[in-house]
PDB file of N, CA, C and O in Angstrom:
ATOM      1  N   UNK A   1      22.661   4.061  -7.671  1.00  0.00           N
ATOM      2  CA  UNK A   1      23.993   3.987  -7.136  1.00  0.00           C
ATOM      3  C   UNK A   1      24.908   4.781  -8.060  1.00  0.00           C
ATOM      4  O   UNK A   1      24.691   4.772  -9.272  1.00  0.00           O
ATOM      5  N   UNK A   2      25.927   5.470  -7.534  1.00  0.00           N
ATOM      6  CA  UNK A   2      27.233   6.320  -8.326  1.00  0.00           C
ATOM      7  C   UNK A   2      28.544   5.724  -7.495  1.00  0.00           C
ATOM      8  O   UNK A   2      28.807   5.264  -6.384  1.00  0.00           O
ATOM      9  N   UNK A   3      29.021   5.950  -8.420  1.00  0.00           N
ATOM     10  CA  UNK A   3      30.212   5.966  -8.423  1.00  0.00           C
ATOM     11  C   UNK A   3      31.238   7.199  -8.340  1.00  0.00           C
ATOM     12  O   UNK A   3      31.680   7.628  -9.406  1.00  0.00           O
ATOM     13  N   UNK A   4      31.771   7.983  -6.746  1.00  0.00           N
ATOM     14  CA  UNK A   4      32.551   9.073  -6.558  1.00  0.00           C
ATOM     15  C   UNK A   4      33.725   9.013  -8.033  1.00  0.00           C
ATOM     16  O   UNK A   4      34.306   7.941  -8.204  1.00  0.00           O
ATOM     17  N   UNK A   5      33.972  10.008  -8.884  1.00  0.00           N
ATOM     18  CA  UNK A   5      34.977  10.623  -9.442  1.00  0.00           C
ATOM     19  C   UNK A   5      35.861  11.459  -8.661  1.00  0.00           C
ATOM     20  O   UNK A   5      36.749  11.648  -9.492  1.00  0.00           O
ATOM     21  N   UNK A   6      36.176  12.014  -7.745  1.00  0.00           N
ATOM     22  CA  UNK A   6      36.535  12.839  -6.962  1.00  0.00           C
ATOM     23  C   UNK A   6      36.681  12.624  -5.454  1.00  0.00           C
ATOM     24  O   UNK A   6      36.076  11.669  -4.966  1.00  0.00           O
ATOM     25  N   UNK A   7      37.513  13.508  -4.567  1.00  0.00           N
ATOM     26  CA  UNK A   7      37.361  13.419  -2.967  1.00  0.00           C
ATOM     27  C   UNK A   7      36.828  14.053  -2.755  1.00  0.00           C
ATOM     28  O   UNK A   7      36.423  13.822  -1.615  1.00  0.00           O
ATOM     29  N   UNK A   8      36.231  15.334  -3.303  1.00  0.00           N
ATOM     30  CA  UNK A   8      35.865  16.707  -2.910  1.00  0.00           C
ATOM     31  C   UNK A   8      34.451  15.947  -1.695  1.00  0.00           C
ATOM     32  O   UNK A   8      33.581  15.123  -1.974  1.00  0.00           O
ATOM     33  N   UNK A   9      34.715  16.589  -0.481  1.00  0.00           N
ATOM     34  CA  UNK A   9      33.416  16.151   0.415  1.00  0.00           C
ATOM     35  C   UNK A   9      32.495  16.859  -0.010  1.00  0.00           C
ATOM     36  O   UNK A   9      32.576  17.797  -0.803  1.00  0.00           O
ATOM     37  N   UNK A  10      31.109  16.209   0.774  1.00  0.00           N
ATOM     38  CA  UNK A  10      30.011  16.767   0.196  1.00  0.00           C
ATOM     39  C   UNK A  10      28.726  16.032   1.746  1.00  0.00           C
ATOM     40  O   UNK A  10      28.806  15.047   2.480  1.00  0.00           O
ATOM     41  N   UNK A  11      27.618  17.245   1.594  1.00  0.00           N
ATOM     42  CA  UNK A  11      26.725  16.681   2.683  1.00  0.00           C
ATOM     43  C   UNK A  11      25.430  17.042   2.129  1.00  0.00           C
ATOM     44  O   UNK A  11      25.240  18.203   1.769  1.00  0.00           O
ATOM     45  N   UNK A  12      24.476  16.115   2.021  1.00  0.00           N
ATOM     46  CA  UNK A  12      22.666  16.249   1.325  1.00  0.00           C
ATOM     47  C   UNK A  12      22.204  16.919   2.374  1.00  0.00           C
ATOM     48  O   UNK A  12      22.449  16.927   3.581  1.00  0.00           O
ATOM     49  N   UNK A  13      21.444  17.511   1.616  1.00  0.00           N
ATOM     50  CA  UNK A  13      20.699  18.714   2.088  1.00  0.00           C
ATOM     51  C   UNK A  13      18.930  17.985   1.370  1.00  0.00           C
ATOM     52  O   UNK A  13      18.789  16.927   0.757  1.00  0.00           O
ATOM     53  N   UNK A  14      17.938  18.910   1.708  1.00  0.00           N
ATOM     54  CA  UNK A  14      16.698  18.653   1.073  1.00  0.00           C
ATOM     55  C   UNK A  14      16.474  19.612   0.051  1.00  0.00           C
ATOM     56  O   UNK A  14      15.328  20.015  -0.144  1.00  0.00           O
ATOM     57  N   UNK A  15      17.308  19.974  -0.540  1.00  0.00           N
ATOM     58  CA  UNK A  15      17.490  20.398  -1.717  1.00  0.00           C
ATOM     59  C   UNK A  15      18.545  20.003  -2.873  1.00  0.00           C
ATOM     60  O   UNK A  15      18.915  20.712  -3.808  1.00  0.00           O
ATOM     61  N   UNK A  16      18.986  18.497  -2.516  1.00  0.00           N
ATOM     62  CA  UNK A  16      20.233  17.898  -3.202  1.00  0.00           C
ATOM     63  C   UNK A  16      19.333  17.603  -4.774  1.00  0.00           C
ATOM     64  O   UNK A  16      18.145  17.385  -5.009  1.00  0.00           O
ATOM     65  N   UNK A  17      20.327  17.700  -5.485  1.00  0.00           N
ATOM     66  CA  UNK A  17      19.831  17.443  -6.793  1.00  0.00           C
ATOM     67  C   UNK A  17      20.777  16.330  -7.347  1.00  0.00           C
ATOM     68  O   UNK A  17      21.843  16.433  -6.741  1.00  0.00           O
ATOM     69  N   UNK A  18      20.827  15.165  -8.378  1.00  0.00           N
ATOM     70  CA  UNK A  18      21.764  14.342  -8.659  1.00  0.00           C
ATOM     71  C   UNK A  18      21.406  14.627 -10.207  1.00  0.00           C
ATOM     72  O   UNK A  18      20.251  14.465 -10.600  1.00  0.00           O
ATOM     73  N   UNK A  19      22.485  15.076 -11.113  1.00  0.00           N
ATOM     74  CA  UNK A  19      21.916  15.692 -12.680  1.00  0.00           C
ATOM     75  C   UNK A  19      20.643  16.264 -12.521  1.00  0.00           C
ATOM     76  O   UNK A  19      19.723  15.799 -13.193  1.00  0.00           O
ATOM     77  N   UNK A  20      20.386  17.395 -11.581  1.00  0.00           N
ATOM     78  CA  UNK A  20      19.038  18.391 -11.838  1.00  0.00           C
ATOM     79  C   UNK A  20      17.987  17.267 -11.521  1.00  0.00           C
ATOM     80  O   UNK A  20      16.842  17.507 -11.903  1.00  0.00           O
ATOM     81  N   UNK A  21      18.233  15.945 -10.807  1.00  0.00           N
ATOM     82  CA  UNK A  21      16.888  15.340 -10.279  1.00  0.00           C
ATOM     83  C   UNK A  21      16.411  15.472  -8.798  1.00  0.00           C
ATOM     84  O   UNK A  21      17.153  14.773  -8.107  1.00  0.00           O
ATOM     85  N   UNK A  22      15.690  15.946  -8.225  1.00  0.00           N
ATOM     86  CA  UNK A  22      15.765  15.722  -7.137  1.00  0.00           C
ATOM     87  C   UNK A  22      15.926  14.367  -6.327  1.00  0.00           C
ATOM     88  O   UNK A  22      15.421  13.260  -6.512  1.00  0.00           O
ATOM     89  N   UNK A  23      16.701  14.782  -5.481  1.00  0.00           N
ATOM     90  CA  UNK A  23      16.945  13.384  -4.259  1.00  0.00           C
ATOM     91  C   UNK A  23      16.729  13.458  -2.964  1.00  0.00           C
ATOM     92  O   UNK A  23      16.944  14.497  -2.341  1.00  0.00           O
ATOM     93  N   UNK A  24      16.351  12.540  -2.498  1.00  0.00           N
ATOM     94  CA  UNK A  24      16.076  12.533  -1.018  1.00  0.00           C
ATOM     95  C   UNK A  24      17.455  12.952   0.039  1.00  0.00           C
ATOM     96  O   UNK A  24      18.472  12.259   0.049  1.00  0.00           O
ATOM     97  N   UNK A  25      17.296  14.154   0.877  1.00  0.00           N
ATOM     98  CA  UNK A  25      18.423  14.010   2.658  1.00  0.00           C
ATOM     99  C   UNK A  25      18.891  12.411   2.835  1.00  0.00           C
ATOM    100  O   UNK A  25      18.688  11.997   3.977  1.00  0.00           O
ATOM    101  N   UNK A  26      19.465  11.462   1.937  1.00  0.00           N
ATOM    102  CA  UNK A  26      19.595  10.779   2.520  1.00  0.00           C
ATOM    103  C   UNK A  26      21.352   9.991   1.586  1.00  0.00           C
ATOM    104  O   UNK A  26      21.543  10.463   0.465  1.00  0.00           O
ATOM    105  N   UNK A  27      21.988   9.360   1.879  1.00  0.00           N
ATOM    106  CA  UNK A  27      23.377   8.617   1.264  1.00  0.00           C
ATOM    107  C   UNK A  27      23.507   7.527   1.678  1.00  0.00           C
ATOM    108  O   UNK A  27      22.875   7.447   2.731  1.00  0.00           O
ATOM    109  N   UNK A  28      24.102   6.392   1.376  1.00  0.00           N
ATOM    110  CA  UNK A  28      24.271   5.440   1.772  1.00  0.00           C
ATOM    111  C   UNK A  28      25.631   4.846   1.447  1.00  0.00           C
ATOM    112  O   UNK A  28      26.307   5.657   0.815  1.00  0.00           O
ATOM    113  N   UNK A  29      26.133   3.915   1.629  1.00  0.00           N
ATOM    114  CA  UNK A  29      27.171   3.162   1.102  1.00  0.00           C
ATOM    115  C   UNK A  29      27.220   1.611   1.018  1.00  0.00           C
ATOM    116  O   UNK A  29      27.792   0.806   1.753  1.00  0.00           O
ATOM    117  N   UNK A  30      26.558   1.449   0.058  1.00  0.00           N
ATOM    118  CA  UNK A  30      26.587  -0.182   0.153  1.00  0.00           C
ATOM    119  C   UNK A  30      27.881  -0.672   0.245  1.00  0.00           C
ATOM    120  O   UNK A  30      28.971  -0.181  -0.047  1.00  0.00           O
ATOM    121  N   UNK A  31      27.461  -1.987   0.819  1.00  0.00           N
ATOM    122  CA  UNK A  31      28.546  -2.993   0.712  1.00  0.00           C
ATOM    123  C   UNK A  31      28.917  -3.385  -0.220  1.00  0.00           C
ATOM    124  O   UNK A  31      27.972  -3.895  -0.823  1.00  0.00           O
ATOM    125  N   UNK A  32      30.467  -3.519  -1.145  1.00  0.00           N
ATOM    126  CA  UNK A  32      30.404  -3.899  -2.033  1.00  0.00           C
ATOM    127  C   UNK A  32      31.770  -3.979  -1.988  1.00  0.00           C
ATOM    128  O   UNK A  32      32.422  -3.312  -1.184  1.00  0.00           O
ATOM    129  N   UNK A  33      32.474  -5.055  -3.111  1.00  0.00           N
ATOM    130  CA  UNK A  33      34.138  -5.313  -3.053  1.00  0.00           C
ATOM    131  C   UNK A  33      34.483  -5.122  -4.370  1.00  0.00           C
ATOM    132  O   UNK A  33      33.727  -5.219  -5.337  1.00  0.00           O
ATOM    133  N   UNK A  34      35.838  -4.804  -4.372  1.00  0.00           N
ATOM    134  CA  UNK A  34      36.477  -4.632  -5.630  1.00  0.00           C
ATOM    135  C   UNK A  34      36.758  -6.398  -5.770  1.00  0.00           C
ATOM    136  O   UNK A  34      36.293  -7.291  -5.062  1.00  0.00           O
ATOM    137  N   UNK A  35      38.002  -6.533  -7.353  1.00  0.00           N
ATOM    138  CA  UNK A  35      37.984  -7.863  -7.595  1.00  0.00           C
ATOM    139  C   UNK A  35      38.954  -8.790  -6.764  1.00  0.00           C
ATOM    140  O   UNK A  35      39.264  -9.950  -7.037  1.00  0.00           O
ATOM    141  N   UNK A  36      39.489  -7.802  -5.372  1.00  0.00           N
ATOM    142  CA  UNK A  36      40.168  -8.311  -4.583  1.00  0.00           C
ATOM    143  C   UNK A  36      40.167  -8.845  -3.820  1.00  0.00           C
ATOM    144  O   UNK A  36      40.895  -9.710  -3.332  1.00  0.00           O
ATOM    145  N   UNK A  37      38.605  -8.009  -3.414  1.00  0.00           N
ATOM    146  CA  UNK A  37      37.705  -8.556  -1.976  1.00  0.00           C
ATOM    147  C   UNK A  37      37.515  -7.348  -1.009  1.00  0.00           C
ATOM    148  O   UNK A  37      36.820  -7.299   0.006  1.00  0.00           O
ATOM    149  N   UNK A  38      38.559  -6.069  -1.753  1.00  0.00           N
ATOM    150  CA  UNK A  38      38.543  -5.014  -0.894  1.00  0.00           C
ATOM    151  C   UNK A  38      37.385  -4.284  -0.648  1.00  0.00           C
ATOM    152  O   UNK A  38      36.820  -3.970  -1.696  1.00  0.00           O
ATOM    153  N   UNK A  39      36.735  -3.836   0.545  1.00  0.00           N
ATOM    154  CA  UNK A  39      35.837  -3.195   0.556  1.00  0.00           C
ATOM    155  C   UNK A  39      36.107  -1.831  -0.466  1.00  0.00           C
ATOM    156  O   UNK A  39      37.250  -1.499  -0.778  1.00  0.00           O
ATOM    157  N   UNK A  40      34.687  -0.974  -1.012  1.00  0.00           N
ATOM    158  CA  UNK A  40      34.568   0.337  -1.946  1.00  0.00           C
ATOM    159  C   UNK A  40      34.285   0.901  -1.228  1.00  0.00           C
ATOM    160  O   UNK A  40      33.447   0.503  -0.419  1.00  0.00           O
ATOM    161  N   UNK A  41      34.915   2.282  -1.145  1.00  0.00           N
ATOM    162  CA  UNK A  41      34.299   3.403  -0.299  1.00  0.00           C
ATOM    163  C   UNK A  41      33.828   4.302  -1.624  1.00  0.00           C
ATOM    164  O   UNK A  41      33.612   5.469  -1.296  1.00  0.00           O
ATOM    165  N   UNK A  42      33.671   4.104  -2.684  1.00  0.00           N
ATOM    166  CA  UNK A  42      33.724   4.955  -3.940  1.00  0.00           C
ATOM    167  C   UNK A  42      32.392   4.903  -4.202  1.00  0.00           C
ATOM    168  O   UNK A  42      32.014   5.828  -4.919  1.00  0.00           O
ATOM    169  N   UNK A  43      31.149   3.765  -3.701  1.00  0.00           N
ATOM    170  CA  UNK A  43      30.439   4.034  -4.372  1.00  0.00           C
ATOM    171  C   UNK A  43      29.542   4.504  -3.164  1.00  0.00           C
ATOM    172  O   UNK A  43      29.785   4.522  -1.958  1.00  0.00           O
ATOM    173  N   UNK A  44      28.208   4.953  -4.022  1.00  0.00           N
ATOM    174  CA  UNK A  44      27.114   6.032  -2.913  1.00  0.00           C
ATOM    175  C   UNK A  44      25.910   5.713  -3.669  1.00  0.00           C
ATOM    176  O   UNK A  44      25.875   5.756  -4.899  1.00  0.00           O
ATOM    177  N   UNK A  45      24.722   5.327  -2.779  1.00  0.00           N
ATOM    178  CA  UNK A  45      23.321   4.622  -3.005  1.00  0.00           C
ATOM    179  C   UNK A  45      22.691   6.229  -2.638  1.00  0.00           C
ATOM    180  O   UNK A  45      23.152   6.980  -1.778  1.00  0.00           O
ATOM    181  N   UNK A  46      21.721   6.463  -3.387  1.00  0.00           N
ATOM    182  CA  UNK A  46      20.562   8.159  -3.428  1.00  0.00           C
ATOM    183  C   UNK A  46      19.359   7.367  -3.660  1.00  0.00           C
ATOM    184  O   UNK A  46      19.228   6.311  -4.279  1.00  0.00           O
ATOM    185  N   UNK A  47      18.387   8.187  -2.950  1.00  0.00           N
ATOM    186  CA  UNK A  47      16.719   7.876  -2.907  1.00  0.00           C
ATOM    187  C   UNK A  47      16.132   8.840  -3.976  1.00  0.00           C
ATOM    188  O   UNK A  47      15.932  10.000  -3.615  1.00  0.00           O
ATOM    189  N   UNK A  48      15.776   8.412  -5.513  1.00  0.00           N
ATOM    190  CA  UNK A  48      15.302   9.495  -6.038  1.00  0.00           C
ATOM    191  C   UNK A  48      13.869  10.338  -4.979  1.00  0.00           C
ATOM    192  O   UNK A  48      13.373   9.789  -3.995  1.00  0.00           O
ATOM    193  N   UNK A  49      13.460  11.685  -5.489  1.00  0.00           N
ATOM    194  CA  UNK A  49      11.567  11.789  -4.664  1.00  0.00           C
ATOM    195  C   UNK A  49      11.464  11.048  -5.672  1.00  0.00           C
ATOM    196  O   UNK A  49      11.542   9.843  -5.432  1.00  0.00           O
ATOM    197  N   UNK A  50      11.306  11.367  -6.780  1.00  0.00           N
ATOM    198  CA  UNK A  50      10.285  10.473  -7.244  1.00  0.00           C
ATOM    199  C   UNK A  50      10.580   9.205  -8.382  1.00  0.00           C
ATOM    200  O   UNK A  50      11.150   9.305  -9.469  1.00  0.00           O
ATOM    201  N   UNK A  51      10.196   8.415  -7.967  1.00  0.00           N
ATOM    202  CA  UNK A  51      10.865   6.801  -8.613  1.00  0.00           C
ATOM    203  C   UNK A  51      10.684   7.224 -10.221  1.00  0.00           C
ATOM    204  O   UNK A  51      11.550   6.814 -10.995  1.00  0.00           O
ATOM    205  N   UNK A  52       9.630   7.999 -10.726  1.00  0.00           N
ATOM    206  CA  UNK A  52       9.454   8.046 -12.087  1.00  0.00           C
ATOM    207  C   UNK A  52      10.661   8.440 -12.838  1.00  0.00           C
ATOM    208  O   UNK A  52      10.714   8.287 -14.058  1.00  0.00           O
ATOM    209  N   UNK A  53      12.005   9.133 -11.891  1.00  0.00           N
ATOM    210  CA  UNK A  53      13.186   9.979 -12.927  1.00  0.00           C
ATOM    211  C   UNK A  53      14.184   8.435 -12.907  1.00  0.00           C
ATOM    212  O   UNK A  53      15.298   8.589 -13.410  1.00  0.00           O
ATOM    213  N   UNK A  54      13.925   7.232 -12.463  1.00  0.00           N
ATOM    214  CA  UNK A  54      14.657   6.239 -12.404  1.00  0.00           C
ATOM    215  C   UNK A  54      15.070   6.017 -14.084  1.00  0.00           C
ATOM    216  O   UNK A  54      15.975   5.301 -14.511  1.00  0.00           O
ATOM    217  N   UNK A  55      14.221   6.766 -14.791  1.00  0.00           N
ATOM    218  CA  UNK A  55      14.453   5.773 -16.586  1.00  0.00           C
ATOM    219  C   UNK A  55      15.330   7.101 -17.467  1.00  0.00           C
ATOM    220  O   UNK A  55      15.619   7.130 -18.663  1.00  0.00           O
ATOM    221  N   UNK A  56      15.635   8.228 -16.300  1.00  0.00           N
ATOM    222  CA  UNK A  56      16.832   9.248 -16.584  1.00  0.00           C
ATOM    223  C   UNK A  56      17.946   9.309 -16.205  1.00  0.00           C
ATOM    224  O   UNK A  56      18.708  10.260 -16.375  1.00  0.00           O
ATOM    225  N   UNK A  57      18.216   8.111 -15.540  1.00  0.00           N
ATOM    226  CA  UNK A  57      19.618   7.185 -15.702  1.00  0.00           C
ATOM    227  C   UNK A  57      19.860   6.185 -15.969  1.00  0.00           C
ATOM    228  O   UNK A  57      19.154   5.248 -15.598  1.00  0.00           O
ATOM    229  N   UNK A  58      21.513   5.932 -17.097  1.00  0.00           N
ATOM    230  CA  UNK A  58      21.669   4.724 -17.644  1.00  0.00           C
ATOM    231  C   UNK A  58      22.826   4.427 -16.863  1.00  0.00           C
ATOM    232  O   UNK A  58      23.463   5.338 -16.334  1.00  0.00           O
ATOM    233  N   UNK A  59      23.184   3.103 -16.734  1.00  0.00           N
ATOM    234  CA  UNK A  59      24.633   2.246 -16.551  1.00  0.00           C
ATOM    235  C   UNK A  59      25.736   3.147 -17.494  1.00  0.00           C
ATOM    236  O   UNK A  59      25.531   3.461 -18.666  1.00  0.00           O
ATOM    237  N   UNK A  60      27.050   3.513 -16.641  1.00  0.00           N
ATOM    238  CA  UNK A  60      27.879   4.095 -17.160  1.00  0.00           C
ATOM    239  C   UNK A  60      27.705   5.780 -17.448  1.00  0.00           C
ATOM    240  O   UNK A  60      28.650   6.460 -17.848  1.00  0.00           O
ATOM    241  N   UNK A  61      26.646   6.212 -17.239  1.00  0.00           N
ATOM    242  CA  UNK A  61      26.300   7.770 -17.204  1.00  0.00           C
ATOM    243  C   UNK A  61      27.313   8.628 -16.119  1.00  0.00           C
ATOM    244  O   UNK A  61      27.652   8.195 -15.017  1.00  0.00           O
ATOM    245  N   UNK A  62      27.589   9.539 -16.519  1.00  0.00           N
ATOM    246  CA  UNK A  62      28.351  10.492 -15.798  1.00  0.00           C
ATOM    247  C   UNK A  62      27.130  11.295 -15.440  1.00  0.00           C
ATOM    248  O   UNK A  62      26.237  11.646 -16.211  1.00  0.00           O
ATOM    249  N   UNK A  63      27.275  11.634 -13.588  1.00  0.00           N
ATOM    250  CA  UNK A  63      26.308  12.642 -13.037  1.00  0.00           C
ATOM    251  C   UNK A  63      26.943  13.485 -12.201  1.00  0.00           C
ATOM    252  O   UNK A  63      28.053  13.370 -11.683  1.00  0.00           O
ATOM    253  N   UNK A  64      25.979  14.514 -12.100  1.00  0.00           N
ATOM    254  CA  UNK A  64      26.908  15.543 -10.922  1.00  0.00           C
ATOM    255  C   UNK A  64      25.758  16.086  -9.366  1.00  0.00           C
ATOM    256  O   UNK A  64      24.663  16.631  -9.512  1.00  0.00           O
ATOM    257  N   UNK A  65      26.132  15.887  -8.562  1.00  0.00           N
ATOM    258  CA  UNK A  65      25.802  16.371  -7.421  1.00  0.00           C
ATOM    259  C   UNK A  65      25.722  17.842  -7.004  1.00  0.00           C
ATOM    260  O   UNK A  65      26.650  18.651  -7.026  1.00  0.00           O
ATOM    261  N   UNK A  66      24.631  18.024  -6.673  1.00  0.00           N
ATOM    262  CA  UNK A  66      24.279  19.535  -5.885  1.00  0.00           C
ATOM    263  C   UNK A  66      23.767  19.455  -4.995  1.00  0.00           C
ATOM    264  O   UNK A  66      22.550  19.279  -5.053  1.00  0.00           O
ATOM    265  N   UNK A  67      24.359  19.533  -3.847  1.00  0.00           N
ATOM    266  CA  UNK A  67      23.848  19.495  -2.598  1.00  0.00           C
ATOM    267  C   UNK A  67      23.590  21.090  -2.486  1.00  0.00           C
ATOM    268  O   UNK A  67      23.103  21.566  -1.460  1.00  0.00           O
TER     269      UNK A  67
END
């Protein structure tokens, strides 16, 4: 899961990369609330390909998208 820094739009491709990892054609948006109750549109769920790059992200890491 990330967290948008920015509005700039954006659309996955099968060549999306998240920090130079590959990721799956796919985005999501979980459900999730701020401490208000408000729904987040800020955050965005990615399918690594391969589960093994899961331990090349930490909590609080800044990443960047290449679609």
């Amino acid at each position: 899961m990330a967290r948008r820094l920015d509005d700039k739009p954006f659309k996955m491709s099968s060549n999306s990369l998240l920090n130079n990892i590959p990721v799956e054609d796919y985005v999501d948006i979980p459900r999730a609330h701020d401490k208000e109750g408000n729904a987040r549109f800020d955050l965005f769920c990615f399918i690594l390909k391969d589960s093994k790059d899961k331990d090349k992200f930490h909590e609080g890491q800044v990443v960047e998208l290449f679609t």
